[in-house]
N, C-alpha and C positions, 0 to 999 in steps of 0.2 A: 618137377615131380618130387613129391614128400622122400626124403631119404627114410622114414619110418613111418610105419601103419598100425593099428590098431582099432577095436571096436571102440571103446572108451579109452579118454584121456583121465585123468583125476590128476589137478593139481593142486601141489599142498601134501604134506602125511603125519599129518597131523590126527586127533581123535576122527573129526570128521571127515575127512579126506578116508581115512582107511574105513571108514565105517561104509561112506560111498563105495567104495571102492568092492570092500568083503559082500554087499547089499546087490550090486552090479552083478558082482561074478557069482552071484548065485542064480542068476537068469542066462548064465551060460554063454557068455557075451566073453573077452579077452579083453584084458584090462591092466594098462600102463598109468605108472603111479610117479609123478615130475616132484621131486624134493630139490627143493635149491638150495638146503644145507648141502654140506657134507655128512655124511654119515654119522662120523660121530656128535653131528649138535643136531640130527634131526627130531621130528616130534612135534614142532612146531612147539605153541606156547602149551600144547598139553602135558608137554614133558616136564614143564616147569610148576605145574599146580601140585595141588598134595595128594589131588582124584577121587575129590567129597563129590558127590553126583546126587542130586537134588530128586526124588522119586514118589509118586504117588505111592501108599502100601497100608493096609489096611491090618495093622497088626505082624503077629510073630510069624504067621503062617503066610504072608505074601514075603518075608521076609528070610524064609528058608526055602525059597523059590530061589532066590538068589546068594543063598551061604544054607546051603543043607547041611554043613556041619556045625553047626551052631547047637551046643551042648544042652543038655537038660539043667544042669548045674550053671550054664551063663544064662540060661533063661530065666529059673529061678532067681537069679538076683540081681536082673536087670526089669525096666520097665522102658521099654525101647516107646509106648504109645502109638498112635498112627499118625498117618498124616492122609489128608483125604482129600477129594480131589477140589473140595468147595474149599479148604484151608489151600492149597496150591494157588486158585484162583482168587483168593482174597489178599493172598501175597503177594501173587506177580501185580494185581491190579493197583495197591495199595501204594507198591512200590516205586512201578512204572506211573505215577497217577493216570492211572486207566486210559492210558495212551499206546499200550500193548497192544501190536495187533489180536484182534480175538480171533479170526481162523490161525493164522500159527501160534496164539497160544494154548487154543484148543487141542490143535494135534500134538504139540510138544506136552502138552501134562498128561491127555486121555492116550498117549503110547509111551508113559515115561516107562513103567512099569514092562510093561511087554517088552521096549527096546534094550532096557536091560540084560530080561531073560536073553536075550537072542544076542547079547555082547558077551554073556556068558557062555551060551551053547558053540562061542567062536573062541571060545580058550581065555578069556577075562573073568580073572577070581573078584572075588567081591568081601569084604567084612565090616565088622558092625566099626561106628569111626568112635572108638570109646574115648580115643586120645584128644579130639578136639571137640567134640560134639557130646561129650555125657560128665555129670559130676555125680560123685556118691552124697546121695542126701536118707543120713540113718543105718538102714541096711542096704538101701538098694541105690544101684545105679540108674540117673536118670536122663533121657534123650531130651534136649532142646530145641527150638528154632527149625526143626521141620528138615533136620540135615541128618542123617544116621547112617547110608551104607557110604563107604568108601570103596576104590579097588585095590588092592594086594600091589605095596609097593608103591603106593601114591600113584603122579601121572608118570616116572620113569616106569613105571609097572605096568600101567594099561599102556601105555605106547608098545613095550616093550612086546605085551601079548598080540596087542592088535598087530604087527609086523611079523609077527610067528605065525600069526594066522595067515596074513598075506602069501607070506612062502607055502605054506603048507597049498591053500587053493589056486596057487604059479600065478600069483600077481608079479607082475615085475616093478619094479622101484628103483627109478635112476636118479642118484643122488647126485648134488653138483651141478642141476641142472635147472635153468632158471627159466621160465614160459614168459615169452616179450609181448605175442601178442597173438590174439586170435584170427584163426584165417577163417574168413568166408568168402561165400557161392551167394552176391547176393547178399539177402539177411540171414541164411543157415550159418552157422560155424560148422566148420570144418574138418577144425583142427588147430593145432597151435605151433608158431614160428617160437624155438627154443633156443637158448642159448649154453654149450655146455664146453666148458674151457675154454677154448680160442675158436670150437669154431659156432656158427649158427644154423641151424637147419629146422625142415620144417616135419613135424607130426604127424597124420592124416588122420580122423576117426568120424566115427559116425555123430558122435558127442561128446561135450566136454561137461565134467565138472569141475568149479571153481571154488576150492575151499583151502586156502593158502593166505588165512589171518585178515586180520583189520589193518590200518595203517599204523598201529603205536609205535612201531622202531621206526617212523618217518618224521623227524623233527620240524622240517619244514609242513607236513602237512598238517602237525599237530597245530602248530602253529596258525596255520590258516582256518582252520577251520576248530576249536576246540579257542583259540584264541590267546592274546599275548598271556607269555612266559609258560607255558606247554612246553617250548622245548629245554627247559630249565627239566622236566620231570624226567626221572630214573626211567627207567623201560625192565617191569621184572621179570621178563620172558626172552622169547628167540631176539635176534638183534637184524634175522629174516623179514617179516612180517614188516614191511615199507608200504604195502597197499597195490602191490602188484595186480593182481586178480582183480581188484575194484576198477583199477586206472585200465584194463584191458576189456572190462565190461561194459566201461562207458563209454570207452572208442569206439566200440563196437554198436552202440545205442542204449544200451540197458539206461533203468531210471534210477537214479540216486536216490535213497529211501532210508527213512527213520533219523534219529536223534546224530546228525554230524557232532553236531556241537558237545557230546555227550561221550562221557566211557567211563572204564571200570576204572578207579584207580585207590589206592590206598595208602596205610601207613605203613615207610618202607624205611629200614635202616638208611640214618644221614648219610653213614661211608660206606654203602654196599656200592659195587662197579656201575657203571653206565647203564648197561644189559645187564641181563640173568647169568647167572654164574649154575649150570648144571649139579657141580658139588655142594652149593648151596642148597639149589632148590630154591623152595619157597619162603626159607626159613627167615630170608631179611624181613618178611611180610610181620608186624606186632598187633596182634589183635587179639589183648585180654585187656585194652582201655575200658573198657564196662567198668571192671572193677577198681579203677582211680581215676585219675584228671589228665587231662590235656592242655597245657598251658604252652604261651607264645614267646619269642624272645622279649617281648613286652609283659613278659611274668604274670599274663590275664590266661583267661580259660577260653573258648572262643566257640567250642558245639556244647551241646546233651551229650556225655559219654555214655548217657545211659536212655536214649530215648527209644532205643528197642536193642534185640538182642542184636550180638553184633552180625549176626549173618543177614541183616540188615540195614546195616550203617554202614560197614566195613570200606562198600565199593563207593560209596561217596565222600567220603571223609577226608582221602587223598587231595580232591581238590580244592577242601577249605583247607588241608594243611598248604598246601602251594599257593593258596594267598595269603599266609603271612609271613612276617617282616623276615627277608633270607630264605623262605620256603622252606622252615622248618620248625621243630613240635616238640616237646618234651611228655614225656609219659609216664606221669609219677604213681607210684605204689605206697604202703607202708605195708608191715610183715603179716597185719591181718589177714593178707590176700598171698602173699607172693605165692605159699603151694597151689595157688587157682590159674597162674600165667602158667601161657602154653610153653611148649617145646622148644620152640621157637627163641622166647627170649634165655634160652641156656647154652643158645654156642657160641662157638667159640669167638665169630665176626662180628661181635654187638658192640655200640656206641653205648656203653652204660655209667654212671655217675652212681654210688652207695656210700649212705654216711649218715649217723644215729642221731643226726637232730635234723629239722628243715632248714635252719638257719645253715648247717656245715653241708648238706645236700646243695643250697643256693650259691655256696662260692664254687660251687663241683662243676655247675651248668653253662659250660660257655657262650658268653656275649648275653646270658639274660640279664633283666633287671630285678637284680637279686631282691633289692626294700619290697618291691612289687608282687616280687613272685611270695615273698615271707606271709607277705599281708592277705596275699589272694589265697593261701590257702590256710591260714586264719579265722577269715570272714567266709571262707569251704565251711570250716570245722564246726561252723558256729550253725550254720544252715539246714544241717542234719536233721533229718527226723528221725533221730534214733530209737521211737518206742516203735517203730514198726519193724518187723523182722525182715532181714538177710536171708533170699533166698536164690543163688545163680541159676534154676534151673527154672522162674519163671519170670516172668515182668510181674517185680516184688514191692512196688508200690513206695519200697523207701529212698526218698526224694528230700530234695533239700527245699528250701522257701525263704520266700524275699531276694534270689541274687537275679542279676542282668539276666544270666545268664545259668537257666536251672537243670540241674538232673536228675532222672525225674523216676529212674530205678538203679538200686543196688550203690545207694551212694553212701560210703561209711566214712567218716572222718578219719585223718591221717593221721593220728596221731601215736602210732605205735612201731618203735624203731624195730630194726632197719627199716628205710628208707629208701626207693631204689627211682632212679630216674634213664630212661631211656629216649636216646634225641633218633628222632622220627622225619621223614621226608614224604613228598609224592612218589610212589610210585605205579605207574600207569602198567595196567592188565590186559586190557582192549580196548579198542573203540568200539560204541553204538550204530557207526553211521553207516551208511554198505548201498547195497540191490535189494531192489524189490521183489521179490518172486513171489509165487503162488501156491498153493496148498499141494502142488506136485512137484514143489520145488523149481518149477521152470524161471529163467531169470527174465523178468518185465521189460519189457523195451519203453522208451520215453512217449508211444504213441499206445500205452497201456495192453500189449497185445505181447504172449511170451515169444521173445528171440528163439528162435529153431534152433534145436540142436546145444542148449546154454543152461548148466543149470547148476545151482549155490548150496552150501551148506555152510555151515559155522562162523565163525565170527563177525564174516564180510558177507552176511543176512541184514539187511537194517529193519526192523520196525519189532521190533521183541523188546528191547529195553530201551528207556528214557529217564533219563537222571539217574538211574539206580537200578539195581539188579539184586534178587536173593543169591544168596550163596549158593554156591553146586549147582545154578542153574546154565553157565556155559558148555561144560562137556553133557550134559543132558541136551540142549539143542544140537550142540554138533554128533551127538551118534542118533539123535531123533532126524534129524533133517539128514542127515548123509547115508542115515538106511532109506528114509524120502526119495530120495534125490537118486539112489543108487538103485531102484529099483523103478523110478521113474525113467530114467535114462536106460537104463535096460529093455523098456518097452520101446521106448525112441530106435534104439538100435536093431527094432525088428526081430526080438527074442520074445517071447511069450511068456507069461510070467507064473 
């Protein structure tokens, strides 16, 4: 007999998990929430983003749907633009080379906007993200790349709210507590066999949802699947998320679905720790490479730093930095830009190299080859097409010509001291690869038919990204599919909705 009962399980408490969760208990259903942190590191990987959230909005006025206090005076001097639902769709496809499923990424853009509103009406602030997403170009500030609201507080912020909300609507939330495996009746789930300190016991419920991360903190799995030296990459989140839920789905039948081989990963401080560091945050994460070079300990440059903005390079660039020589990046600036680098590269834990010529920059860079490195950005400076104008706030056309290897916006020559270099690593965000499920969130069994009782939201979803992912579009899937998922499961459990 279950030593505990409940209508819904939700494991995971993370964005989507409590998004499930709050979606659930609004169909009046009682609803137990399985965190296998401790408390104080829970959140999952939401707690470790910044809480940019990717949103359909159609100007200022869908935009004070979700920040009503947004001044006349910030209006006036901003030009925030839209983003519309055929630009959403031209991005995710673009991105994913149109290998995105199209029913979830149809419900995930055409409820971006609405799932918001309804994360807000559960106590999540929302503001405009001026700090990574807008530069003043004249008088006005201007919006890029299709990324503008953030939440109050980054992801410590929305975590923080969505578990305020949980208490408030008497969700219960056992931390410490880690879900081995699912019980069933047959092919229903039933419930789930948990493990919390020393001892094991089992859960009962009518349904379970499974939203408790991808495999990135699993070295070995990375490894198998993502493929040699994966487990050489950083992990810039929970050090939770081992693939739990996914390994419990499959035992159970569910089908393995979308891009395994595939995840989010980026450029991440060379000495940041293993895992995420919560006082960190985000902050190891360096992404104002647009505006200078990326070079190897082979002193070559080796992507387009500028082939789109970076809320669209960002998640793939991690893994060309991880195949080169040492699985590591240098990220050179000169002073024409430094006030344009983020937040990020000003604290206090950076790997940084500063020094007023390129030549005294080259002996700063450890283990590169300095002649190389002098010469490649030389034959940079010479490449320039400097009659075209410098503009950060759109794909500015100035490129360089004639090298291997071209950049093809926002490329200005280094030639103006200081001189700043930052030594860069992989570090891995999510993985791609997960459950199949279906437009009701139920999770697919391997004989294409939804598992009773089983149903997914957020990271350990596969078929939404392949190769690549826009920015702010993960916490956008996980409160879209775990309001899904939590109102889907609500009807399962015989509440009416």
């Amino acid at each position: 007999m279950a030593e505990m009962s409940c209508d819904i399980v939700v494991v995971g408490a993370g964005n989507a998990a409590l998004s499930a969760a709050l979606s659930a208990r609004e169909r009046g259903v009682s609803v137990l929430v399985l965190e296998r942190a401790p408390e104080a590191e829970s959140g999952g990987n939401s707690r470790f983003t910044a809480g940019a959230i990717r949103t359909v909005y159609d100007g200022v006025d869908d935009l004070r749907k979700l920040i009503p206090d947004l001044t006349a005076a910030e209006i006036a001097r901003t030009d925030y633009g839209t983003y519309t639902r055929e630009q959403f769709y031209d991005d995710l496809g673009r991105i994913t080379q149109y290998r995105s499923d199209p029913d979830l990424a149809e419900i995930m853009i055409e409820r971006s906007l609405e799932t918001l509103i309804w994360l807000r009406g559960k106590g999540v602030k929302f503001l405009p993200a001026y700090g990574r997403q807008a530069f003043k170009v004249g008088d006005k500030t201007r919006f890029w790349g299709g990324l503008t609201v953030e939440a109050v507080g980054g992801g410590p912020g929305l975590v923080a709210a969505e578990h305020e909300a949980a208490r408030r609507f008497g969700i219960d939330i056992l931390y410490g507590t880690r879900a081995l495996k699912l019980l069933q009746d047959e092919r229903r789930v039933r419930g789930v066999h948990v493990r919390r300190g020393e001892r094991s016991f089992d859960i009962a419920a009518k349904a379970v949802v499974l939203a408790s991360g991808g495999f990135e903190a699993n070295a070995e799995w990375r490894t198998r699947y993502l493929g040699p030296g994966w487990d050489l990459a950083k992990v810039r989140g929970t050090r939770f998320n081992t693939g739990d839920g996914i390994r419990m789905a499959l035992d159970a039948g569910a089908m393995p679905w979308g891009n395994w081989s595939g995840c989010h990963a980026v450029a991440w401080d060379r000495n940041a720790p293993e895992f995420g560091d919560l006082a960190v945050g985000d902050n190891f994460q360096k992404h104002s490479y647009p505006f200078g070079v990326i070079v190897n300990a082979t002193g070559r440059r080796f992507v387009d730093e500028g082939a789109d903005f970076r809320n669209y390079t960002y998640a793939k660039y991690g893994r060309a930095i991880l195949e080169q020589p040492a699985q590591t990046a240098w990220q050179v600036f000169d002073g024409k830009v430094l006030h344009l680098l983020r937040e990020e590269y000003r604290i206090r834990q950076v790997t940084k190299a500063r020094a007023d010529t390129i030549a005294e920059l080259a002996g700063k860079l450890e283990g590169i080859d300095r002649q190389a490195f002098v010469a490649e950005i030389a034959a940079f400076n010479r490449a320039v097409r400097q009659d075209i104008p410098f503009d950060p706030t759109v794909k500015d056309g100035r490129r360089t010509e004639g090298l291997a290897v071209p950049k093809s916006n926002w490329a200005n020559p280094l030639d103006t001291p200081p001189f700043e270099a930052y030594q860069v690593t992989c570090g891995i965000t999510f993985t791609f690869g997960g459950l199949r499920i279906d437009t009701a969130a139920r999770v697919i069994d391997t004989e294409g038919e939804p598992l009773p009782g089983l149903f997914a939201a957020g990271e350990l979803v596969g078929g939404l990204f392949y190769f690549n992912y826009p920015g702010g579009t993960g916490l956008l899937s996980g409160a879209v599919f775990g309001r899904l998922a939590g109102g889907s499961v609500g009807q399962a459990a015989g509440v009416s909705v």
